[in-house]
SEBA-729991 format. One record per residue (C-alpha): x, y, z. Coordinates in nm, 4 decimals. Layout:
! residues N
<xx->X | yy->Y | zz->Z>
...
This chain:
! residues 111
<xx->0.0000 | yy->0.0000 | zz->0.0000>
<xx->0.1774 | yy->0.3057 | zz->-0.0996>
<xx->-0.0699 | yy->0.6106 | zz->0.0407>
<xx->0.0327 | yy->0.5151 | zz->0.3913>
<xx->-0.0685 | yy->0.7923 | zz->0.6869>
<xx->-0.0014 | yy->0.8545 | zz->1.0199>
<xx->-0.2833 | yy->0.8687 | zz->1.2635>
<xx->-0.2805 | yy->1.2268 | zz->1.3394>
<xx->-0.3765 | yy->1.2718 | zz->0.9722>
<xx->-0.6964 | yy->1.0484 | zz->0.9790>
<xx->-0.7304 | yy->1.2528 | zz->1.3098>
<xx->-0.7849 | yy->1.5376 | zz->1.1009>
<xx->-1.1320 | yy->1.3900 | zz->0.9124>
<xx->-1.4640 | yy->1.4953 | zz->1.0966>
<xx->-1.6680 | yy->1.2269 | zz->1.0260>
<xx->-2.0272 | yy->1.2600 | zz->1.1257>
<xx->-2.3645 | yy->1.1257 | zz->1.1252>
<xx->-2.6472 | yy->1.2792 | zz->0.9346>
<xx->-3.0605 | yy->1.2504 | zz->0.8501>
<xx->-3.0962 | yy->1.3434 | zz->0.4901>
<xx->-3.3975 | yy->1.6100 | zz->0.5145>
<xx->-3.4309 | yy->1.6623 | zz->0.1731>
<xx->-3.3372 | yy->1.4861 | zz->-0.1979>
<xx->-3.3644 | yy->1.6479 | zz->-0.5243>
<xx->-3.2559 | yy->1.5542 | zz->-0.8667>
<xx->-2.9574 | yy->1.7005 | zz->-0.9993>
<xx->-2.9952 | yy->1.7464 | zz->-1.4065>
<xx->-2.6759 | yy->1.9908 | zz->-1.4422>
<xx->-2.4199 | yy->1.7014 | zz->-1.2513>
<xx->-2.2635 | yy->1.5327 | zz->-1.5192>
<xx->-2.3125 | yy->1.2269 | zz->-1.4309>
<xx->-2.6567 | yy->1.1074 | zz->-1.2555>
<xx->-2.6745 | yy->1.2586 | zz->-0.9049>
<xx->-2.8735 | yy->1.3850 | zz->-0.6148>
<xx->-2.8761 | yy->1.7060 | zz->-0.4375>
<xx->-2.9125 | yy->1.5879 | zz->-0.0679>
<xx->-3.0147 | yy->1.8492 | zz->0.2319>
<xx->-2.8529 | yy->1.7034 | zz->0.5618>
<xx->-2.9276 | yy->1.7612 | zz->0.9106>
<xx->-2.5943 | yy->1.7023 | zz->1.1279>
<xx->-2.7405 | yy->1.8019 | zz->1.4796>
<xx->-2.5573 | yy->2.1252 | zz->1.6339>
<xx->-2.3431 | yy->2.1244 | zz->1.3111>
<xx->-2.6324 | yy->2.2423 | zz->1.1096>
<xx->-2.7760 | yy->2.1780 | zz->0.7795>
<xx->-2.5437 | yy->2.0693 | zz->0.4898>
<xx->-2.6060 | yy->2.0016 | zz->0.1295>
<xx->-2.3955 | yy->1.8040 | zz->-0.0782>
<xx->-2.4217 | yy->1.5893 | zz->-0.3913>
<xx->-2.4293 | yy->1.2391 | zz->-0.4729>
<xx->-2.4021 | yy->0.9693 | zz->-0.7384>
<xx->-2.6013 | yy->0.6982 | zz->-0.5875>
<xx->-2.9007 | yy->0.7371 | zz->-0.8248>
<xx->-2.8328 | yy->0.3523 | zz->-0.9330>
<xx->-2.9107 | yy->0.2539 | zz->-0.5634>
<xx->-3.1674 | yy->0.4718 | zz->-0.4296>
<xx->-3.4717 | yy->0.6585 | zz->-0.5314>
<xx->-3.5403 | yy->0.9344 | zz->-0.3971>
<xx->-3.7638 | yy->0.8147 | zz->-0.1242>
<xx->-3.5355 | yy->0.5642 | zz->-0.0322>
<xx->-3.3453 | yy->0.8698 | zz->0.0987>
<xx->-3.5840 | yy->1.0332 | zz->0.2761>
<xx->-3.5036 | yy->1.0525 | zz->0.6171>
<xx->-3.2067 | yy->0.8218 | zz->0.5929>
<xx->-2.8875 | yy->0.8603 | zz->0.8541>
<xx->-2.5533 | yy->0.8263 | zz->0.6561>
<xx->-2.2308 | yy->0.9440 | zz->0.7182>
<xx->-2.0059 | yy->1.1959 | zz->0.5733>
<xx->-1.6776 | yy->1.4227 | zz->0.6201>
<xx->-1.8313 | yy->1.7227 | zz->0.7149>
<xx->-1.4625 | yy->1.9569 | zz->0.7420>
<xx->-1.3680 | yy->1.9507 | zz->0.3826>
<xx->-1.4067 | yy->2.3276 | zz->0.2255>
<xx->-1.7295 | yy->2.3901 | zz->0.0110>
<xx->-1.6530 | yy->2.2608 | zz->-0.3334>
<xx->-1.8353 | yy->2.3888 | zz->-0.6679>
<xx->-2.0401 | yy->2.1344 | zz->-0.8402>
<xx->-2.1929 | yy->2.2729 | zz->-1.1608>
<xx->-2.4405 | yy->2.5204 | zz->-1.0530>
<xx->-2.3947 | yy->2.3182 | zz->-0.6336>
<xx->-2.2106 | yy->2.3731 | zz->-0.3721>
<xx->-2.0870 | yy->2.0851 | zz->-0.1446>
<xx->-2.0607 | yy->2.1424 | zz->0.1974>
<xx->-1.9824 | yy->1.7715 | zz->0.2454>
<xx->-1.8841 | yy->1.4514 | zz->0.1673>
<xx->-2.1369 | yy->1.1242 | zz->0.1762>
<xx->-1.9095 | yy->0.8389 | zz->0.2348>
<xx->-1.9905 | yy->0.5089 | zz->0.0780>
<xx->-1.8949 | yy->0.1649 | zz->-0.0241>
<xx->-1.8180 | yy->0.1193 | zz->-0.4130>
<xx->-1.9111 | yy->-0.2056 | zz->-0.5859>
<xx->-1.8440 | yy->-0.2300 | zz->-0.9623>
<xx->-1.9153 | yy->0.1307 | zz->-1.0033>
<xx->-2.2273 | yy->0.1763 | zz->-0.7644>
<xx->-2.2151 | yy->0.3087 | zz->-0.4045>
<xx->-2.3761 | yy->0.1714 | zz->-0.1237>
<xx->-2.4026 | yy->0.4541 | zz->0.1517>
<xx->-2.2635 | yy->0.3713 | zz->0.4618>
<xx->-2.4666 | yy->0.4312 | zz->0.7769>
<xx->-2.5349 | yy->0.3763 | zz->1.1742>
<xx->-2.6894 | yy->0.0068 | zz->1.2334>
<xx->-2.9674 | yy->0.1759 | zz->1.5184>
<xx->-3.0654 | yy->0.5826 | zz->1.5119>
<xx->-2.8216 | yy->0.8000 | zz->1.6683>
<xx->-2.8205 | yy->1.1289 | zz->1.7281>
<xx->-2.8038 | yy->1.4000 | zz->1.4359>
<xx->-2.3930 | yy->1.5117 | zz->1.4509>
<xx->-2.2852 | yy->1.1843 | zz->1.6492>
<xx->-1.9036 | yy->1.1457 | zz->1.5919>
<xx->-1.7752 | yy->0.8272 | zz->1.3821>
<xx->-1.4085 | yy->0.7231 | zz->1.5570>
C-alpha cells in the first residue's frame, strides 16, 4: 500500500452522522446525481451531492442517517455547492451509503 498515513492525519477527518432532510434531482451534474439536504445536529444543515441514483430513489433517501466528512471546504459542483462529503462503499461502479446500524443522534461522531 503506498498512500500510507499517520494517525494524526486520519485525526484530522470529521466524520459525522447525518438525517438526509431533503433529496432532489440534480440534471446539471454530469453524471446522474442527487442534491441531498442534511441535518448534522448542532453542526447544522449541509447540502452536498451524490451519485447513488443507481441505488436509491429518492424516497429511499428520505429521512435516511448516513455518514459523511463534514470539514472539507465547500466545493463547486456545476451550478452546487458541497458542503460535504457522503461516504460510501463502491461495488463495480455503484455506491452503497454507509450508515449507523440503530438511530443515533443527528452530529454523532464516527471514531
Amino acid at each position: 500500500m503506498d498512500n500510507i498515513i499517520i494517525f494524526e492525519d486520519f485525526t484530522k477527518v470529521d466524520l459525522r452522522v447525518g438525517t438526509i432532510l431533503e433529496v432532489n434531482d440534480f440534471p446539471n451534474a454530469k453524471k446522474p446525481a442527487y442534491q441531498l439536504t442534511i441535518d448534522f445536529g448542532d453542526l447544522g444543515i449541509k447540502k452536498s451531492s451524490a451519485q447513488i441514483t443507481t441505488q436509491y430513489s429518492k424516497e429511499d433517501l428520505l429521512n435516511k442517517q448516513i455518514v459523511a466528512v463534514v470539514n472539507f471546504p465547500k466545493k463547486q459542483i456545476a451550478n452546487f455547492m458541497s458542503e460535504c462529503l457522503v461516504m460510501g462503499a463502491v461495488k463495480e461502479n455503484d455506491v452503497f451509503l454507509l450508515h449507523p446500524e440503530s438511530l443515533v443522534k443527528n452530529g454523532s461522531q464516527v471514531s
